[in-house]
N, C-alpha and C positions, 0 to 999 in steps of 0.2 A: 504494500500500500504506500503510494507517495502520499508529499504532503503538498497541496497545491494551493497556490495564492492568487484568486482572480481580483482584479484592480478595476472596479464598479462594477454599479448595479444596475445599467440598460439591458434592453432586450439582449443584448451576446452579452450580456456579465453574467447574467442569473441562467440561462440558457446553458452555457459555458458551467456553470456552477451546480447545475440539475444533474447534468450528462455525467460531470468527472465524479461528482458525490458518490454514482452508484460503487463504482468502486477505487474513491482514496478518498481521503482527508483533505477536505476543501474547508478554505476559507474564505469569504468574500469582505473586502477591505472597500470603504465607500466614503467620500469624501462629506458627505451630509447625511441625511437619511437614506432608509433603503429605498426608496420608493422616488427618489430623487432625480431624475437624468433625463437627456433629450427625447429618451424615449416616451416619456408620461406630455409629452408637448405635440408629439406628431400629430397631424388629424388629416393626412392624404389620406392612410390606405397603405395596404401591403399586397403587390403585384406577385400573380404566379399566373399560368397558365393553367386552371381547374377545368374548364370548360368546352363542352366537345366544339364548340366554333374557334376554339382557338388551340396553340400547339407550342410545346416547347420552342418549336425552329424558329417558329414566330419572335416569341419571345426574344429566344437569342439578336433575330435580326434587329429587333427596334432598341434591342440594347446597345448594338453595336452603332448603328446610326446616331444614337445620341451621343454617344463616348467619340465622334469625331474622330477615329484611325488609331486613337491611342487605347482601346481597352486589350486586354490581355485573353483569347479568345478561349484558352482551358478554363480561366476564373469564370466567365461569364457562363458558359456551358455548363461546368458547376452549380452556377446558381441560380439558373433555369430550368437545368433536368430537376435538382435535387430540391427546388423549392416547394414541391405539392406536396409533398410527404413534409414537407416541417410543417405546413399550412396547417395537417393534419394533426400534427404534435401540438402547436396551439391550442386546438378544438379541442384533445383530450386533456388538456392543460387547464380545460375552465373556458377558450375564450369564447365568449358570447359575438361572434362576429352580427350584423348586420342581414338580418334574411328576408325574403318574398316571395309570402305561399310556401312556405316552408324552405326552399331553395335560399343558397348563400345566394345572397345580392350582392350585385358591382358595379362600379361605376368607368366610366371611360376618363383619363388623363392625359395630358399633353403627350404626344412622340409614341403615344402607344396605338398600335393599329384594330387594338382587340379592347373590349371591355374585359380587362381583369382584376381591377384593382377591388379590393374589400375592404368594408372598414365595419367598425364596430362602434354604437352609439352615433351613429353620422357621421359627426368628425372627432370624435375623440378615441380614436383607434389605439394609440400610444399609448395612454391612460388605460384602455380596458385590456389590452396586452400584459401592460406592467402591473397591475391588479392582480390577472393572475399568474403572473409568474412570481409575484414577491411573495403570494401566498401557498405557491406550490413550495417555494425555497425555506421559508419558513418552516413547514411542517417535516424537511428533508432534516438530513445531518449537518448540513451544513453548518458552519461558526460564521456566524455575521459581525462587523467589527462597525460601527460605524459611526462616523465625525472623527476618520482619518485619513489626514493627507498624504498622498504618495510623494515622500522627498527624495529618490532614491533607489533607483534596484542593481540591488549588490551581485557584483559580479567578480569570480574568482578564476582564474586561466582560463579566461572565455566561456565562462559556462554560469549560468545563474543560481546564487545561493538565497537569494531572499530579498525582501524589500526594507526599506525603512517608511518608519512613516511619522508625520507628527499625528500626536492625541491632541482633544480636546483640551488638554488640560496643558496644554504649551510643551510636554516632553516628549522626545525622538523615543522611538521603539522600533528592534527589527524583529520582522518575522521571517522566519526561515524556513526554506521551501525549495522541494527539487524542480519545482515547474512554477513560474508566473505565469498569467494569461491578462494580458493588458486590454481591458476593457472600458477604457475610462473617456470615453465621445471624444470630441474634434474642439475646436478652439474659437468659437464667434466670436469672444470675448476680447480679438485681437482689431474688432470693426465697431465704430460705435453705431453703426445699428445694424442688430443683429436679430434673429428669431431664437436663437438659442437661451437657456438659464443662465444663471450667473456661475455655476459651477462648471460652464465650460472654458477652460482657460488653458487646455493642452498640456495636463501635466505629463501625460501619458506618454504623449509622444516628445514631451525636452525630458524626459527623465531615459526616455530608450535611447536620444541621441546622444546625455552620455554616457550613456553606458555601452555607446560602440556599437548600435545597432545601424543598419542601414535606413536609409530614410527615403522615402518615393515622391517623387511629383507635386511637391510644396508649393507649385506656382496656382495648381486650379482647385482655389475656391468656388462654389458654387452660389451665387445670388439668387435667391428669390425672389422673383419678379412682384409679388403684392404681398410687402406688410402693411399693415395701416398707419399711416404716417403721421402716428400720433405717438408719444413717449412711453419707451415698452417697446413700441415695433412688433406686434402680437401679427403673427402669421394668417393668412389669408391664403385659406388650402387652393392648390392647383383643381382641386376639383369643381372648386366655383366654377372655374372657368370652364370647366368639363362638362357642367351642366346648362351654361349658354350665356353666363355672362362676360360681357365683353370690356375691351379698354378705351377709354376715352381722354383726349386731353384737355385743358383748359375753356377752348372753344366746345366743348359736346363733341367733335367729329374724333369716331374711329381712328387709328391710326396703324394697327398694326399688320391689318390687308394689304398695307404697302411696304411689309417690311418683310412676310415670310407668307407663303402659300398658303400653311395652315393656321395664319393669323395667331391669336388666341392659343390655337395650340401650339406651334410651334417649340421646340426645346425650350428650356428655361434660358440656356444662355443668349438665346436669340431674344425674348419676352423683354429680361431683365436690361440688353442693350438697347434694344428698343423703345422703351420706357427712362432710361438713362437721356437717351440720344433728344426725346422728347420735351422731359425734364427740362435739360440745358438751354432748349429751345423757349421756352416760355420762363426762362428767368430763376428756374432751380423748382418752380413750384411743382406740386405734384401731379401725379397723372390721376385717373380714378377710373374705381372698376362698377361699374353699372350693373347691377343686378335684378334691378327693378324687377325687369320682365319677367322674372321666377316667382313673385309673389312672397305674401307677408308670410303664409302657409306653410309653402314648400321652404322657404326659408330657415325658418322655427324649425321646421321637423329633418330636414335634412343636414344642416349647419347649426346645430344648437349652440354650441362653443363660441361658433363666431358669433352667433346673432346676439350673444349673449352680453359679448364683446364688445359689439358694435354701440347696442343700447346704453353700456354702461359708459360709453364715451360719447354718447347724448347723439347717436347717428342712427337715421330709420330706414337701412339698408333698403327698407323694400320701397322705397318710397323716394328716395336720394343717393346718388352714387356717391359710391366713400374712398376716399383720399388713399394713395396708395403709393408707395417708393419701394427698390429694391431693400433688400437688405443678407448680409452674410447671415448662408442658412446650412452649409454642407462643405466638407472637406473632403476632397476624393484623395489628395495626399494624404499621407501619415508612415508609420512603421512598415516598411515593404516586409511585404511575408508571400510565402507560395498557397497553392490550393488545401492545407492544413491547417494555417494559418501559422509555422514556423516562420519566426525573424531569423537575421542574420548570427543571433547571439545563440547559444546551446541552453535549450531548457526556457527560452522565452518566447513566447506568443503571444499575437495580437489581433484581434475580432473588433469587428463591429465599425465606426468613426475612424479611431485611431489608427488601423490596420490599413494600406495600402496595396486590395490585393490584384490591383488592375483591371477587376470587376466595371470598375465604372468609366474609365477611361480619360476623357480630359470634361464630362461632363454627365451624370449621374442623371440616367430614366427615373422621373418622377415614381415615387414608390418603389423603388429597389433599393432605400436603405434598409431598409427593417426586414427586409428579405436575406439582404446579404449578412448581416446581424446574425440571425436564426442559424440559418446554412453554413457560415464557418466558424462560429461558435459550435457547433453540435459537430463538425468535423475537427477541430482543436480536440475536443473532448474525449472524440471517436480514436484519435491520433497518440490521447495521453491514457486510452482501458489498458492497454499491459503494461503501465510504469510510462516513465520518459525514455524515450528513443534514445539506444547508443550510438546510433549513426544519425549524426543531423547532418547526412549530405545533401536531402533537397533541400536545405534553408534554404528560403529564398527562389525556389525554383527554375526553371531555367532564365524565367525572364529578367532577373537581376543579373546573370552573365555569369562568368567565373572571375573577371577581372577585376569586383569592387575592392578598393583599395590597395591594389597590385600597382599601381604608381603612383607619382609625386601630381600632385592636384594642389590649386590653390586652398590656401588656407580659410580658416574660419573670419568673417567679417569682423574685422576689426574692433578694436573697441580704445575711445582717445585715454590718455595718461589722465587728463581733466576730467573723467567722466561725473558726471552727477545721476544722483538714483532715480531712476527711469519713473515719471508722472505718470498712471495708469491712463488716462483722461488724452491726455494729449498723445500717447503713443496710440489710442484707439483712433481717435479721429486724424492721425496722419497716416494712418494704417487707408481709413474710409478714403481718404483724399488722393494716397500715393497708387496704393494698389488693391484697388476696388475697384468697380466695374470697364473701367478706361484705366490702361499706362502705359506710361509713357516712359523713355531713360531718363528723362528732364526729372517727371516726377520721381522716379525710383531712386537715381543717384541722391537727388536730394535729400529723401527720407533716409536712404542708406548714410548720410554724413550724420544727421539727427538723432539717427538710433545710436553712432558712433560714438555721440556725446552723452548717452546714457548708459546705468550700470545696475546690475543688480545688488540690492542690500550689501550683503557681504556678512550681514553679520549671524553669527552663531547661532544667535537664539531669534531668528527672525520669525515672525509671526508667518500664520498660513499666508495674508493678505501678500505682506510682502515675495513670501517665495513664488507666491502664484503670477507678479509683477514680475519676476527673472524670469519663470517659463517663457513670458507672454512676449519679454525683449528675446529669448534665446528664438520663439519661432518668427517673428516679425523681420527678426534678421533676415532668418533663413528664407521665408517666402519674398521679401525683395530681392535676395541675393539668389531666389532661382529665377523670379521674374525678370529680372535682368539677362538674364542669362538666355532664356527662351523668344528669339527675336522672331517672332511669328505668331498670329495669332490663331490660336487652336481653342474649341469647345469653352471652357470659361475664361480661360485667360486669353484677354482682349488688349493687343499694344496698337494704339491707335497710331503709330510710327512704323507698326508692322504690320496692317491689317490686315493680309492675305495667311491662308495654310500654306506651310513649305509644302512643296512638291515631294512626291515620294515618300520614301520609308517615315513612319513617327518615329521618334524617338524619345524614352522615357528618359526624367531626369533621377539619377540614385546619388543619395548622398551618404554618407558616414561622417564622424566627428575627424577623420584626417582625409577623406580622398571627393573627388567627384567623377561621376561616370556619366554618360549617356548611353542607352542602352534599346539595340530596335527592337521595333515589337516583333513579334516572330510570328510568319506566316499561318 
């Protein structure tokens, strides 16, 4: 029996912590409550192919159209074939999905050619997910630990012995463990406006980079084309628009029929530039999403979260179009892992946000986070039944290469001798400004001298607050210093100096704490 340490409680934390409990000694380590994480906030829906009008191959294809050339075509097949059978594992799990006439019901999403997406409660899918999964874990063997932070995962001749963490109560604690499984979401927290909670600030993935893990594709953030552009930035599901509401600007007129064939639907990265591009156009004010024509009715009973939303910030959707701007909502980058979800480190894995497994490409099919969640989390798990692997040869799998870190690469982005400790506030909103929906090298180099002049605490006994402000400078770096890097614009990352896709092969960007690689995508 090992001892195994999973690092949050989302959909792949508790998932990841179900599967390994049956047989080792799990602990689930959670930085606030259990019940706490992006996953209790989603309200798209969770995409599989269940239904005889539609097909795996299906599936695979509109994932791959959305991910723009850069998805990893084993990961995605993964987690297309292998999604109906997790679908099922929910169900016996408790979840109360969404039904009509007794039939699971679904709804159609942007980029997807099929109706498959499910949700449960309308839009509070994430929340009835996490419900029950907190209360399946619960009742399991698991040890739940939680209001701690991950400062730390201890590593010994490249192989992982355990994590550190701060307590509640201000003191370091390590716990010791033949397997980590990093589970702790993606980092909104680095945009000031975002759909994410406050607890996402990417400890997961600056504690793997240093501890020598490999790192994926830190350039493509994913924007949300409609939060409510009211303080909060409370998300506004892609399904609205699935179900016929459409976007408007300033003037009342339509605008996105002249930006992508399938308007409205169109990929998110297209939505969110397009509403960006609109934006700037009318003087930064917002665009809005017109839903009138759905009714006060269907409104209520389809959308109750938003409508709920909407009301309590004095807006009568069905009656007046409400105010809408992009906002940072998904990270396809994070800790590069293979179809297992093995990192490059011995004994550590990474599911869900955090994890980079090439699944999504350079821009993530509406409703295939919580999918991909489910499916390599339950494969981590499936990976850790006889103990941890003595041979970690596929870290990483083929698509990291064999050469990460095999040469001299530039160094890590600088940091000045003057530094002063990094303002949470102003590092978001140059974060929004530099490399958010549009950039530019103008803007990038610039914020890259800014972040130069900031530092992390340094000190010993620094509070959560503070340590979560060094994460959030260590990734801020790193996603301008791979935006920079990547002079073409692919799937979410948009450099309005490079607006065109390069010709030919993608190439992924892999980073480690000493080397950089680019890496093609394999046939």
């Amino acid at each position: 029996m090992a001892r195994v340490v999973v690092v949050g409680s989302g959909v792949a934390g508790l998932v990841a912590a179900l599967e390994a409990s049956r047989t080792h000694e799990v602990t689930v380590v959670t930085k606030s409550e259990l019940a706490e994480s992006n996953t209790a906030y989603a309200q798209g829906g969770i995409a599989a192919a269940l239904f005889p009008d539609d097909s795996v191959e299906s599936h695979i294809a509109d994932t791959l159209s959305a991910g723009a050339g850069l998805n990893v075509r084993e990961a995605v097949e993964v987690l297309c074939a292998e999604g109906p059978e997790r679908i099922r594992d929910l169900i016996a799990f408790g979840v109360e999905f969404d039904r009509s006439g007794g039939d699971l019901a679904r709804g159609l999403e942007a980029a997807h050619s099929h109706a498959r997406v499910l949700h449960a409660g309308g839009d509070a899918t994430g929340a009835e997910i996490e419900r029950a999964l907190v209360r399946a874990v619960r009742a399991s063997a698991t040890r739940i630990v939680e209001h701690a932070f991950l400062t730390e995962i201890l590593v010994t001749e490249g192989a992982v012995r355990g994590v550190e963490v701060l307590r509640a109560d201000g003191t370091l604690a390590e716990l010791a463990a033949d397997a980590v499984v990093l589970a702790s979401g993606g980092a909104g927290q680095l945009y000031s406006h975002t759909t994410n909670p406050a607890v996402t600030t990417g400890d997961g993935v600056a504690a793997a980079w240093r501890a020598g893990a490999a790192l994926a594709d830190l350039e493509f953030y994913q924007f949300h084309p409609t939060a409510l552009a009211i303080p909060g930035s409370f998300l506004v599901s892609e399904a609205v628009r699935g179900e016929g509401a459409v976007l408007r600007n300033a003037a009342g007129a339509r605008f996105m029929e002249d930006v992508h064939p399938d308007a409205e639907l169109a990929p998110r990265d297209v939505v969110a530039r397009g509403i960006a591009v609109e934006m700037a156009a009318q003087g930064g004010a917002p665009v809005y999403l017109d839903a009138t024509a759905l009714g006060a009715e269907f409104l209520a009973r389809r959308f109750p979260t938003i409508d709920a939303a909407c009301r309590a910030a004095g807006i009568d959707w069905a009656r007046t179009p409400v105010p809408v701007t992009p906002a940072a909502h998904y990270w396809m980058g994070g800790v590069a892992t293979d179809t297992h979800g093995r990192t490059t480190v011995a004994g550590l894995y990474a599911v869900g946000e955090v994890a980079c497994t090439g699944a999504h490409g350079a821009n993530r099919l509406a409703s295939n986070s919580l999918l991909e969640s489910l499916v390599f989390a339950h494969r981590a798990a499936e990976d850790l039944a006889d103990g941890v692997p003595t041979d970690w040869s596929r870290a990483g799998s083929d698509w990291l290469g064999e050469s990460i870190g095999a040469e001299e690469a530039p160094a890590a982005p600088v940091e000045r001798a003057d530094a002063t400790v990094v303002p949470r506030d102003a590092l978001r909103a140059l974060m929004w400004t530099a490399a958010g929906v549009h950039r530019t090298r103008e803007t990038l180099e610039a914020a890259a001298a800014t972040l130069a002049g900031w530092r992390a605490s340094g000190d010993p006994h620094a509070t959560r607050a503070e340590r979560e402000d060094g994460n959030l400078l260590d990734l801020a770096r790193l996603v301008v210093w791979s935006a920079l890097e990547r002079e073409e614009s692919r799937g979410a990352h948009f450099r309005s100096d490079f607006p065109c896709t390069t010709d030919g092969i993608a190439r992924h960007s892999v980073r480690t704490s000493v080397a950089y690689q680019e890496v093609t995508v394999p046939c």
